[in-house]
DOKEDO-119094 format. One record per atom (N, C-alpha, C): y, x, z; residue number from 0; residue in one letter; atom name. Coordinates in Angstrom, 2 decimals, decimal comma. Atoms other than C-alpha are relative to their C-alpha. Layout:
N
      yy      xx      zz tortor zati semi
       Y       X       Z    NUM    A   CA
...
% end
This chain:
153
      yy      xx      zz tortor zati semi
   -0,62    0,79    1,03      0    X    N
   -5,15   -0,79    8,89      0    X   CA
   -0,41    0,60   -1,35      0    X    C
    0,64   -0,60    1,81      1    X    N
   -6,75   -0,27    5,19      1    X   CA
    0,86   -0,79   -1,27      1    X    C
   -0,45    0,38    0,98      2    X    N
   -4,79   -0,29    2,57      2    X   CA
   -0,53    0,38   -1,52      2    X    C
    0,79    0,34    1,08      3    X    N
   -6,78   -1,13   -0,36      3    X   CA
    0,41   -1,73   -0,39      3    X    C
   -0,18    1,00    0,26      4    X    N
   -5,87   -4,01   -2,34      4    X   CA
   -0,62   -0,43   -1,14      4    X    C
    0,99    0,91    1,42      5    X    N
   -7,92   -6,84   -4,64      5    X   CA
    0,78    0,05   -1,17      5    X    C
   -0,87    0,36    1,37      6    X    N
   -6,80   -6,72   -8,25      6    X   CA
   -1,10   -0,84   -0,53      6    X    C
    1,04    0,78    1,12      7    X    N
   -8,68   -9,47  -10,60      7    X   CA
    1,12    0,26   -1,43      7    X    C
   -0,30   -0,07    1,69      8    X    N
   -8,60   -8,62  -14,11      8    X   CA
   -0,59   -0,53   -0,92      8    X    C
    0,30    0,55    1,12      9    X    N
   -9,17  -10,71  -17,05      9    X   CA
   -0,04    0,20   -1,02      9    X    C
   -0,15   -1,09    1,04     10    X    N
   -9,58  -10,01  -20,24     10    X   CA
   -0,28   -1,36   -1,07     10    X    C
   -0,44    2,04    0,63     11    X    N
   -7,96  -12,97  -22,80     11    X   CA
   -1,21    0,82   -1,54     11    X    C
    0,76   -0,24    1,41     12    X    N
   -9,63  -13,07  -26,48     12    X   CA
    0,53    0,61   -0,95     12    X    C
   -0,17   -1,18    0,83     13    X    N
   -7,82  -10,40  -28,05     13    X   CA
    0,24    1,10    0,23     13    X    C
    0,32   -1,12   -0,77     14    X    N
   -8,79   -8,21  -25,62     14    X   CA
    0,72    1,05    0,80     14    X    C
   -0,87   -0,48   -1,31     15    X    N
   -6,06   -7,57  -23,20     15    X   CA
   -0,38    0,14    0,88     15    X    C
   -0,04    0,51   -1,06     16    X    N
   -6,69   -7,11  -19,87     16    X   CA
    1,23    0,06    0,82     16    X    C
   -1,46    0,09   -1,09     17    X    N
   -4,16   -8,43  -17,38     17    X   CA
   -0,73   -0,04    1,22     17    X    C
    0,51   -0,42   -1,15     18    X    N
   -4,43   -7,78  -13,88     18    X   CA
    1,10   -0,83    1,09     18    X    C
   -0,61    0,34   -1,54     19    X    N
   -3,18   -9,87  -10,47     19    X   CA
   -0,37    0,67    0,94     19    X    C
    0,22   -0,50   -1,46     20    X    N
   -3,19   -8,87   -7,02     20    X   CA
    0,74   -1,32    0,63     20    X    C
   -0,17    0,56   -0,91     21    X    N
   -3,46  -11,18   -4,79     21    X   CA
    1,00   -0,88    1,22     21    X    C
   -1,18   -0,63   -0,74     22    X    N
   -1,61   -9,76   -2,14     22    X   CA
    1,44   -0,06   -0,27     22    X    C
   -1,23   -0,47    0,34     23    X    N
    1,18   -8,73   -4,15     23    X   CA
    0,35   -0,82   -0,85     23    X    C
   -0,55    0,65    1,64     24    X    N
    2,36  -11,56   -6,50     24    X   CA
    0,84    0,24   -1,20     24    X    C
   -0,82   -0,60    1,09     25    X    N
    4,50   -9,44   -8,21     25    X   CA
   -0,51    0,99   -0,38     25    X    C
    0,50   -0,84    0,38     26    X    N
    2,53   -6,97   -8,80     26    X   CA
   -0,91   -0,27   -1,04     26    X    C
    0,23    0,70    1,38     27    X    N
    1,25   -8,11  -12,18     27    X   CA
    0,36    1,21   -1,53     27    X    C
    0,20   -1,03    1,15     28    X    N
    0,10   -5,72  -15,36     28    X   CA
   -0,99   -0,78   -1,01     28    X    C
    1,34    0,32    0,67     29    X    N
   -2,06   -5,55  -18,02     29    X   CA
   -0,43    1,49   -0,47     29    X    C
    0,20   -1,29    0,47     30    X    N
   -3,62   -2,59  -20,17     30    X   CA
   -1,39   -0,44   -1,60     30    X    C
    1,02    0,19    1,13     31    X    N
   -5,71   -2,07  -23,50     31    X   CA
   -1,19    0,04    0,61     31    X    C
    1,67   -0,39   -1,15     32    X    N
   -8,76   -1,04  -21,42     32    X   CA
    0,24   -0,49    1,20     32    X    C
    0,78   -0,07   -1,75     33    X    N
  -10,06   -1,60  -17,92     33    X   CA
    0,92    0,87    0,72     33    X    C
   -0,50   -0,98   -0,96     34    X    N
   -9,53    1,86  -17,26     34    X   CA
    1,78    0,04    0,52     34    X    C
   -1,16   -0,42   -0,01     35    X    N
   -5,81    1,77  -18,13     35    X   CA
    0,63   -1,94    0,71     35    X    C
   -0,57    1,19   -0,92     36    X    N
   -5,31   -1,84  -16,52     36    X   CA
   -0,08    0,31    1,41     36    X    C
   -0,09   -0,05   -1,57     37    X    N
   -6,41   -0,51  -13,30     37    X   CA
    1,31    0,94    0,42     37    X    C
   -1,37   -1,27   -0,44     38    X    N
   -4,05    2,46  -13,63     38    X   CA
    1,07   -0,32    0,62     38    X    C
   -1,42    0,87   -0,09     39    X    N
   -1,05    0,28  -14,20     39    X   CA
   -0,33   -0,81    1,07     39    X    C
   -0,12    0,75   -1,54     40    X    N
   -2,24   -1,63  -11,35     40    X   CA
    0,26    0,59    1,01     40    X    C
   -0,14   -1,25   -1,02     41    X    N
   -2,23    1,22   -9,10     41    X   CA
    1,20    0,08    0,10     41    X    C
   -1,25   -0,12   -0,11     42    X    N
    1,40    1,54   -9,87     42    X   CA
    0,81   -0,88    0,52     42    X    C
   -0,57    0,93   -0,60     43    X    N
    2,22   -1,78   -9,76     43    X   CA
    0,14   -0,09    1,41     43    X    C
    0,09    0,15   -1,58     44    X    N
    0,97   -2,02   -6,33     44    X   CA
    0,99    0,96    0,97     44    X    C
   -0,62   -1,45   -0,63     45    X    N
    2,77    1,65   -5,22     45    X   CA
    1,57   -0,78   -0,23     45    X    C
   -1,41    1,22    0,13     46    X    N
    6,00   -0,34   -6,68     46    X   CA
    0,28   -0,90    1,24     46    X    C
    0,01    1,28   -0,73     47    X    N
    5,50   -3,31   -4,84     47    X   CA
    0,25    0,30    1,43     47    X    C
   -0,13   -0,28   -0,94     48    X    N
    4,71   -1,91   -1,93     48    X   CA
    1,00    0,70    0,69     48    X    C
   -1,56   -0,83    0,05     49    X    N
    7,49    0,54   -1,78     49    X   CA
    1,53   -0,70   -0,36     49    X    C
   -0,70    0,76    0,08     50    X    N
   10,23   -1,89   -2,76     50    X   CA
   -0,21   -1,03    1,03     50    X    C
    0,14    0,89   -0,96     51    X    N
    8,91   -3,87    0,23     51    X   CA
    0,55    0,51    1,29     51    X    C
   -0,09   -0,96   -0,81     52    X    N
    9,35   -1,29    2,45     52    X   CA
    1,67    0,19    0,04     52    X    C
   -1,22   -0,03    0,45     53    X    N
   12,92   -0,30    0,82     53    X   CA
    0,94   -1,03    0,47     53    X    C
   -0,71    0,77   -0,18     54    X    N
   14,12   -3,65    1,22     54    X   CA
    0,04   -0,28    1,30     54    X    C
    0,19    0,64   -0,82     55    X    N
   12,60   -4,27    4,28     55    X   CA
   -0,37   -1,16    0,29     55    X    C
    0,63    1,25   -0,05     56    X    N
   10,92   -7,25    3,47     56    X   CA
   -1,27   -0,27    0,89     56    X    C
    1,38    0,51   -0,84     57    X    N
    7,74   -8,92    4,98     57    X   CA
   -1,16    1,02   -1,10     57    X    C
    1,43   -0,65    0,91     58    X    N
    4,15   -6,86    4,31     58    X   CA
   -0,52    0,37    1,17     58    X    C
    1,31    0,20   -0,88     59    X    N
    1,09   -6,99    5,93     59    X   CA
   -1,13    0,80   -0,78     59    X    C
    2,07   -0,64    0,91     60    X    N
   -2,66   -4,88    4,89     60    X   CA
   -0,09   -1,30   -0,51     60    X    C
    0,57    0,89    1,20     61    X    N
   -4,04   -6,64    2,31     61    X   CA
   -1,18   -0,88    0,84     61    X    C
    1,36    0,77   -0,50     62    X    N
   -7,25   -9,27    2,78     62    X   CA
   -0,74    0,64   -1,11     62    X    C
    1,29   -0,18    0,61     63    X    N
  -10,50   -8,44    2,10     63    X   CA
   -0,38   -0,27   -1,62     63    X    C
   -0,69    0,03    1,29     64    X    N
  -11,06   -7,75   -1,67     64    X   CA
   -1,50   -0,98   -0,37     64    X    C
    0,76    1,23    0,19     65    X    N
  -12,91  -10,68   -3,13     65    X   CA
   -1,08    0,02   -0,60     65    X    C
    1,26   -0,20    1,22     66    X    N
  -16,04  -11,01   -5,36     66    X   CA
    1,31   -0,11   -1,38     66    X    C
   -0,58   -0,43    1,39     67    X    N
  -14,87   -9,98   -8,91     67    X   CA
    1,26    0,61    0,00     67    X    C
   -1,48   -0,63   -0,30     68    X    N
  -11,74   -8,19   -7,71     68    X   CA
   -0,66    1,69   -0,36     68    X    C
    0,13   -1,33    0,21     69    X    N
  -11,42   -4,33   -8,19     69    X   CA
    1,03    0,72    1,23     69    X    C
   -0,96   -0,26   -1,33     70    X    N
  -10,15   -2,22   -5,07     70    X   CA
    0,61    1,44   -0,16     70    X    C
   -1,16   -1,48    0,32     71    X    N
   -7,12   -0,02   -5,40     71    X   CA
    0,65    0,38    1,36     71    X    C
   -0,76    0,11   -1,07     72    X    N
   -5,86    1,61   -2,75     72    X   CA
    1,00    1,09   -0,04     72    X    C
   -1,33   -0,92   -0,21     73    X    N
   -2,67    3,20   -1,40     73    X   CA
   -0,17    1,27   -0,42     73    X    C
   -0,12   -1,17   -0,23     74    X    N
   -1,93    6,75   -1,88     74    X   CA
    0,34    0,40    1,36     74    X    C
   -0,01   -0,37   -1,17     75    X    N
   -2,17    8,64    1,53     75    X   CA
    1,31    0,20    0,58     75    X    C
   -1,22    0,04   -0,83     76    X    N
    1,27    9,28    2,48     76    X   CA
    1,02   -1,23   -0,57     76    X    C
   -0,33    1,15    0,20     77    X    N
    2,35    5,94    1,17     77    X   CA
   -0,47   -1,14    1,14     77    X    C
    1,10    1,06   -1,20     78    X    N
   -0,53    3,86    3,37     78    X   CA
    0,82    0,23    0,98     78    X    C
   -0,08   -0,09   -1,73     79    X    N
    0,47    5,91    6,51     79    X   CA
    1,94   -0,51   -0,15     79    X    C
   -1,00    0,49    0,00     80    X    N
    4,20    5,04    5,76     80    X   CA
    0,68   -1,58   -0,04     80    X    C
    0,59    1,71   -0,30     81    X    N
    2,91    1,03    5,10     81    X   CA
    0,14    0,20    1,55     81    X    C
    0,75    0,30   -1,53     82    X    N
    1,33    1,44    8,34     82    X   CA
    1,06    0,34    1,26     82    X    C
   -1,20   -0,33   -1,31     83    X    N
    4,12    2,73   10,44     83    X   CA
    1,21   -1,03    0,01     83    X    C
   -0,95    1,59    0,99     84    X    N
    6,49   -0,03    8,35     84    X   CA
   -0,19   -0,92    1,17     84    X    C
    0,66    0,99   -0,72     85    X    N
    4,22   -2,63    9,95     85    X   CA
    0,18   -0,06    1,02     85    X    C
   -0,23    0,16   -1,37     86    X    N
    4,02   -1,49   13,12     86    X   CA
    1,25    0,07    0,62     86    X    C
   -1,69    0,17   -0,27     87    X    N
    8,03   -0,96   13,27     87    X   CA
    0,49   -1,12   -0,27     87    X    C
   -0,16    1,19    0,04     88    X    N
    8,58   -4,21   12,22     88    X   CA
   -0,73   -1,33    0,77     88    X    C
    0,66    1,07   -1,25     89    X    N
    5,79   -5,86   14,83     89    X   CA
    0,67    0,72    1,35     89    X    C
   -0,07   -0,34   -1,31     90    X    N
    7,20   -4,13   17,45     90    X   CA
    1,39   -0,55   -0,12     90    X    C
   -1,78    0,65   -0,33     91    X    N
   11,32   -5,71   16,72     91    X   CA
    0,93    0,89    0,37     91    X    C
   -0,75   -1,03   -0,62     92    X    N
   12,90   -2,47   17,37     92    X   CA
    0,76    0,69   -1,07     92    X    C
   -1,12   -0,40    1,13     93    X    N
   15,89   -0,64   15,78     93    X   CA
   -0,68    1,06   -0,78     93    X    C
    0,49   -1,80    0,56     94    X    N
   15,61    2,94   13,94     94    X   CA
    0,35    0,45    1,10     94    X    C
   -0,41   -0,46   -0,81     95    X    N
   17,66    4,00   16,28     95    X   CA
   -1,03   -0,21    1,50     95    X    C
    0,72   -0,57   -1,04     96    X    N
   15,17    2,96   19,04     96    X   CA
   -1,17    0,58    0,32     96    X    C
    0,97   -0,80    0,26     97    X    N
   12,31    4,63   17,37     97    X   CA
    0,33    1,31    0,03     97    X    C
   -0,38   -1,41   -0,11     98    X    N
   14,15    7,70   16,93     98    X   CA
    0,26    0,61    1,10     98    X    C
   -0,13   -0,10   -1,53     99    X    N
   15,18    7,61   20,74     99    X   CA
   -1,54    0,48    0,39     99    X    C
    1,21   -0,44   -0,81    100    X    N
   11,25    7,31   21,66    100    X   CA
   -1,05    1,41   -0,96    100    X    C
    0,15   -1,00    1,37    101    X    N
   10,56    9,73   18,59    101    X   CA
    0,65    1,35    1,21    101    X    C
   -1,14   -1,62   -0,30    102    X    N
   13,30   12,89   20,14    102    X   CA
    0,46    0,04   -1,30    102    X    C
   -0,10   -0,61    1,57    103    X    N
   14,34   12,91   16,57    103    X   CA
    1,23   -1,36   -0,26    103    X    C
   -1,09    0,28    0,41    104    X    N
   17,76   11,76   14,69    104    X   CA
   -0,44   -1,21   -0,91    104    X    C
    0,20    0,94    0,20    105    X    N
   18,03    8,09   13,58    105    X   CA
   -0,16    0,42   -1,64    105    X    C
    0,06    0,18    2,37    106    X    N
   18,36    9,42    9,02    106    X   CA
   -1,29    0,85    0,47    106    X    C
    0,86   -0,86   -0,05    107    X    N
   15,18   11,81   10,46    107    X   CA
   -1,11   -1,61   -0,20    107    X    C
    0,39    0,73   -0,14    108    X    N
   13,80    8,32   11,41    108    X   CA
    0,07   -1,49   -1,22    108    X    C
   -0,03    0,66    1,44    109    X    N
   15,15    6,68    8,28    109    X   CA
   -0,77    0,31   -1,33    109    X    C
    0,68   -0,58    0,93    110    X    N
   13,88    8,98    5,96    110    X   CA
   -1,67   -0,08    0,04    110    X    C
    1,76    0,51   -0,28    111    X    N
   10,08    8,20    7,58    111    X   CA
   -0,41   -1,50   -0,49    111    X    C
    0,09    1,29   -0,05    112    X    N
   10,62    4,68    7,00    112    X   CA
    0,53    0,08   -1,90    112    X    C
   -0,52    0,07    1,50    113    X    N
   12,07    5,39    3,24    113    X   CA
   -1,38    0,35   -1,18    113    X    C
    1,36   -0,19    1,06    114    X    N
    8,85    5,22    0,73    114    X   CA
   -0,02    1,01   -1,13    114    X    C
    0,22   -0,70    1,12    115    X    N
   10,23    7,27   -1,90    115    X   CA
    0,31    1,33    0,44    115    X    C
   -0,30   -1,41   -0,57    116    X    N
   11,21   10,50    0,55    116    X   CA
   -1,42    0,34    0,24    116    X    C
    1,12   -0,70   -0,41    117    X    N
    8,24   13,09    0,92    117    X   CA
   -0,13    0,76    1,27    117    X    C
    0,46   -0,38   -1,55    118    X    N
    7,82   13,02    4,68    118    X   CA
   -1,35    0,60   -0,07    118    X    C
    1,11   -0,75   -0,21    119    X    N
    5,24   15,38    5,57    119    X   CA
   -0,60   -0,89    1,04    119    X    C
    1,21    0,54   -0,73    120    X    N
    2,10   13,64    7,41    120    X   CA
    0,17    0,31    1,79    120    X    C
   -0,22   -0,43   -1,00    121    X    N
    3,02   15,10   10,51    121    X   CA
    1,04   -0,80    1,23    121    X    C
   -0,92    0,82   -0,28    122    X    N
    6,13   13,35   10,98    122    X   CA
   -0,30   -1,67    0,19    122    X    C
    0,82    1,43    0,16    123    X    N
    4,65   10,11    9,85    123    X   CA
   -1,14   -0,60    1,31    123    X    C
    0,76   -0,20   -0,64    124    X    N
    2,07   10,57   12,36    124    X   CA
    0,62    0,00    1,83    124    X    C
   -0,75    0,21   -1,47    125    X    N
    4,56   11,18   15,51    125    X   CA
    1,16   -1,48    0,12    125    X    C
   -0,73    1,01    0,06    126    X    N
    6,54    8,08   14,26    126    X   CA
   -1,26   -0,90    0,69    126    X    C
    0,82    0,68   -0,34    127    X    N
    3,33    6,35   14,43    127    X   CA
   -0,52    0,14    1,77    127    X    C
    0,83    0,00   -2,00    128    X    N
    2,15    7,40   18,49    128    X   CA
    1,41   -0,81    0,52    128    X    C
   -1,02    0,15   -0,43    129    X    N
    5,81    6,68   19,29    129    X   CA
   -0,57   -1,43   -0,44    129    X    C
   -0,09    1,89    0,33    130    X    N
    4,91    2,66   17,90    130    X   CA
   -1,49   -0,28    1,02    130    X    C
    0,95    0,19   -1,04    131    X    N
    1,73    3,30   20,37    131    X   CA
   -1,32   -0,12   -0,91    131    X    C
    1,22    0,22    1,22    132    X    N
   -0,72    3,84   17,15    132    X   CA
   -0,42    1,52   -0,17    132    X    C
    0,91   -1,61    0,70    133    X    N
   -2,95    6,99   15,53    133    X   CA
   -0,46    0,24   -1,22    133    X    C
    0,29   -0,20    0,82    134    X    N
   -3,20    7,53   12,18    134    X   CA
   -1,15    0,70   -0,07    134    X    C
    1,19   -0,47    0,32    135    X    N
   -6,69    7,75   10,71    135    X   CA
   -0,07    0,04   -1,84    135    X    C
   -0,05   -0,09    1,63    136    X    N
   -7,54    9,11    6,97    136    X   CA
   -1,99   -0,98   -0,05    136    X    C
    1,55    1,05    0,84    137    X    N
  -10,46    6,49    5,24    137    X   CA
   -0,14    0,57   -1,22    137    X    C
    0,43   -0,35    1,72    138    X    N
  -12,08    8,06    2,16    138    X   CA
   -0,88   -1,49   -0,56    138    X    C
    0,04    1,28    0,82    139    X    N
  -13,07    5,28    0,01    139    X   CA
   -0,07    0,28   -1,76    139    X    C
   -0,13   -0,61    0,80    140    X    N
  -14,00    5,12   -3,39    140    X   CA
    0,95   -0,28   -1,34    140    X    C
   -0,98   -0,09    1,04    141    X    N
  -11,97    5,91   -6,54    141    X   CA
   -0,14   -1,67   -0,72    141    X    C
    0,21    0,76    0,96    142    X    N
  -11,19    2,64   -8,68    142    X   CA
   -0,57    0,01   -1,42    142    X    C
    0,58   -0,27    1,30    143    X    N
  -13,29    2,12  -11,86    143    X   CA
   -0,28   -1,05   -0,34    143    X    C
    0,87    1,30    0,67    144    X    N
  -14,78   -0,86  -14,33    144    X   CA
   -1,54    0,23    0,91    144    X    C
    1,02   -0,08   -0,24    145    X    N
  -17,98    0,26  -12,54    145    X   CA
    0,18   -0,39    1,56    145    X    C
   -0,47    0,17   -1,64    146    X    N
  -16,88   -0,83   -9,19    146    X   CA
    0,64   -1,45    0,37    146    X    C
   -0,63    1,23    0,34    147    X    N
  -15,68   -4,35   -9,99    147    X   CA
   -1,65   -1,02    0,33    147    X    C
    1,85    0,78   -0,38    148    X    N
  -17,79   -6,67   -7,97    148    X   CA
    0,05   -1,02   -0,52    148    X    C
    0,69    1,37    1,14    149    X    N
  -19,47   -9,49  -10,08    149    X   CA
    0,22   -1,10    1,40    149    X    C
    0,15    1,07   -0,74    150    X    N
  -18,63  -12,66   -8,68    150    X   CA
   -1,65   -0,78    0,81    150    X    C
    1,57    0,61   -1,25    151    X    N
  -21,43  -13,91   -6,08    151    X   CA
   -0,64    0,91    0,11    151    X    C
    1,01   -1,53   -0,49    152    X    N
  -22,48  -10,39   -5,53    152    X   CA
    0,00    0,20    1,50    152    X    C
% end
C-alpha cells in the first residue's frame, strides 16, 4: 500500500499557488512559492489523513498521481499506521479483537490505531501480521517544483 498522494497546484495571476489533492478534498492550501505550497500540502494531507483515522472515517491509498500532479507522501510512522487503519477496518473487527490476536491490551491496541500517539514501528508492525499483513519501507523521492510532471509526460 503506497502512500503518496497527487497534489495539483495552480498558480492564479497574482501569483498564489493553491494546491488540491485529489484524494483528500479537504485537504486544500496554498503558499507564496511552489516550495512552500507543497509544504503546506504535506501538512494538509498529514491532517487529513490523521483526522480520518481519529474519527474513524472511510480512507483508502491514494490513486495513481496524475500528469501535472506533484507526489507527497506520508511520513513513515503515519503510512504504516494508514496501513494498519485500512486493514482493521477491511477486516470488520473490534480493537478488542485485534488486541486478543495481538496478546496485547485493547488502549495498547488503541493507542496503535491513534495517529497522533508515537507508537514505535515495532508495535505497528505486530498489529499489522496480526491483520495477516508485513510492513514494507518504500524510499521514494522527496517532493519538489522539479518533480511536478508536465501534463502528457
Amino acid at each position: 500500500m503506497s502512500w503518496t498522494y497527487g497534489a495539483k497546484i495552480e498558480t492564479d495571476r497574482s501569483g498564489d499557488h493553491f494546491v488540491q489533492v485529489r484524494d483528500l478534498p479537504e485537504a486544500q492550501t496554498s503558499g507564496d512559492t511552489v516550495d512552500e505550497a507543497i509544504t503546506l500540502a504535506a501538512d494538509a494531507i498529514k491532517v487529513a489523513v490523521s483526522a480520518r483515522i481519529d474519527h474513524e472515517e472511510s480512507l483508502g491509498p491514494p490513486s495513481a498521481i496524475a500528469p501535472g500532479e506533484v507526489a507527497i507522501t506520508l511520513p513513515l510512522r503515519l503510512a504504516a499506521k494508514a496501513t494498519v487503519y485500512v486493514l482493521w477496518r477491511g477486516a470488520k473487527i473490534s480493537k478488542s479483537e485485534l488486541a486478543r490476536r495481538m496478546g496485547r491490551s485493547e488502549t495498547e491496541v488503541r493507542r496503535i490505531l491513534d495517529p497522533y500517539h508515537g507508537t514505535k514501528l515495532d508495535q505497528i508492525e505486530a498489529a499489522a501480521a496480526a491483520l495477516g499483513a508485513k510492513l514494507a519501507i518504500e524510499v521514494v523521492a522527496a517532493p519538489s517544483r522539479d518533480r511536478i510532471v508536465a501534463p502528457g509526460a
